[in-house]
C-alpha positions in Angstrom: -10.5 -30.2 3.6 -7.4 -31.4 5.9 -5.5 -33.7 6.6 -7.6 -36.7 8.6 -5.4 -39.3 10.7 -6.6 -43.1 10.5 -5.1 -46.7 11.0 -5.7 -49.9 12.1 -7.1 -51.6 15.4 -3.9 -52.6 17.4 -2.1 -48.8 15.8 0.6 -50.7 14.1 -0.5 -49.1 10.3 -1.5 -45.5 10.8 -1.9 -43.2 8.1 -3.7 -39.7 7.0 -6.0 -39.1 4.2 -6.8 -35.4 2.5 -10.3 -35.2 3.0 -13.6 -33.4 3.8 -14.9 -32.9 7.2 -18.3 -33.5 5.7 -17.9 -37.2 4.0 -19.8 -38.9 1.8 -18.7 -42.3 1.6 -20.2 -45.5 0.1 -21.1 -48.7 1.0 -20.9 -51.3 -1.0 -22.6 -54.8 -0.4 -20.5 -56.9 -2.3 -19.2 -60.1 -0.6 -15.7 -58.7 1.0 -17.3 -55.0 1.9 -20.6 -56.3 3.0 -18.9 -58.9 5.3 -15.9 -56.1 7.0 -18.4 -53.2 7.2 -16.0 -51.0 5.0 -17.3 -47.7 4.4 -15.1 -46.6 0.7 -13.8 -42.8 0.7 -12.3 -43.1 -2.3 -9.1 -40.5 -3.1 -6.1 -40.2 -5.5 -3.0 -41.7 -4.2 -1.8 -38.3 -3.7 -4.0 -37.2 -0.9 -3.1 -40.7 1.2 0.2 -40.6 3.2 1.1 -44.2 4.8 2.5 -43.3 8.2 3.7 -46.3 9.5 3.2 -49.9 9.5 4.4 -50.6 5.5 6.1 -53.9 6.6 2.6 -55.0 8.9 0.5 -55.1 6.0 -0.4 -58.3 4.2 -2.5 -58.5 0.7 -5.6 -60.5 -0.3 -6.4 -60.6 -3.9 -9.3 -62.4 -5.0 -11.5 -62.6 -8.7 -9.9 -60.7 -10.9 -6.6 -59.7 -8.8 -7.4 -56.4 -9.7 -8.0 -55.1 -5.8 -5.0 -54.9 -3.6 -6.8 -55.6 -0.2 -4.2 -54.3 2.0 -4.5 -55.6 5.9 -2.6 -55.3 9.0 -0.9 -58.7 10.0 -1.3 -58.0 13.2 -5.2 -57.5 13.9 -6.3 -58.2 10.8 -8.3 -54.6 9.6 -8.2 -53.3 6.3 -8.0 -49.6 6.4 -7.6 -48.8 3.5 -6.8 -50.8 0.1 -6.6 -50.2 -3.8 -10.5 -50.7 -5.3 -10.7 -52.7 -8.8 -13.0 -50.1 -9.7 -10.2 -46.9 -10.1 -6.9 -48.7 -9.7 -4.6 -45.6 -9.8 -6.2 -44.2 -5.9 -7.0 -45.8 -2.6 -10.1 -46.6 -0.8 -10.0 -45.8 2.7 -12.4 -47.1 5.1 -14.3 -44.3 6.8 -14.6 -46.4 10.0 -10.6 -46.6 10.5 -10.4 -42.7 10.3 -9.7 -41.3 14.2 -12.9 -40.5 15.8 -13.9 -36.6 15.5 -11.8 -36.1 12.3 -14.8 -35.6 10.5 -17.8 -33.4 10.9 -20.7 -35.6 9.8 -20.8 -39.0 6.7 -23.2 -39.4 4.7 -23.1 -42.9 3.2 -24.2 -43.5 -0.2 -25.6 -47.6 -1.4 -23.5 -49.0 -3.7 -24.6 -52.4 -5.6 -21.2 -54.5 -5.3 -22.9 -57.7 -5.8 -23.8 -56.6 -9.6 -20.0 -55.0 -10.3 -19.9 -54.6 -13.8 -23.7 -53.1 -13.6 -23.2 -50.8 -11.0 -19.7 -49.8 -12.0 -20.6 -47.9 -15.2 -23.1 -45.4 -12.5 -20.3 -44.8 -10.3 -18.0 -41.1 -11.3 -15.6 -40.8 -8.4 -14.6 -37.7 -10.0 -18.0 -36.2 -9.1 -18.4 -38.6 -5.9 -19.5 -36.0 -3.4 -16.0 -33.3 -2.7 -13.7 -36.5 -1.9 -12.2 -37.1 -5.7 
């Protein structure tokens, strides 16, 4: 476990994340994470430091409001966000993390499309070593 930098594409939001070097991440294939790619390490807000970039990012709620989709004004990636599913962490999208933080990902499905289904399988506190 260390500290793993990360941020947007244009570098205005940066941030680090206390995380494995070997992640397992999921993806989801529900209509937002399915259309932006995003790969979900989900950790408490502890382990998530925002470096920079607070006043770039925008937020798009949709649904139930629940999800804070938090995106940079600027070029428009969502790096990281706050899930519906476990309100009180952050999601952080493997694929914004710096390249070589990480030693290997292993990415786990994830059935988004049937939330309140698939919901009741998912224990972040046993979700690989990243809770």
């Amino acid at each position: 476990m260390s500290w793993k930098p990360g941020g947007c594409h244009c570098g205005a939001v940066r941030f680090t994340v206390f995380a494995p070097d070997e992640i397992e991440a999921l993806e989801c294939n529900c209509s937002i994470c399915r259309l932006t790619s995003y790969l979900h390490l989900i950790v408490p807000k502890e382990r998530f430091r925002l470096q920079s970039g607070e006043d770039r990012l925008n937020t798009y709620c949709f649904n139930t409001g629940t999800a804070q989709h938090l995106f940079c004004k600027i070029c428009g990636i969502k790096s990281f966000y706050v899930p519906r599913s476990h309100p009180g962490r952050y999601s952080v999208n493997v694929r914004c993390l710096d390249e070589g933080s990480y030693r290997s990902l292993r990415i786990m499905p994830f059935d988004g499309r049937h939330w309140e289904d698939a919901i009741t399988t998912l224990n972040v506190q046993s979700f690989g070593r990243t809770a």
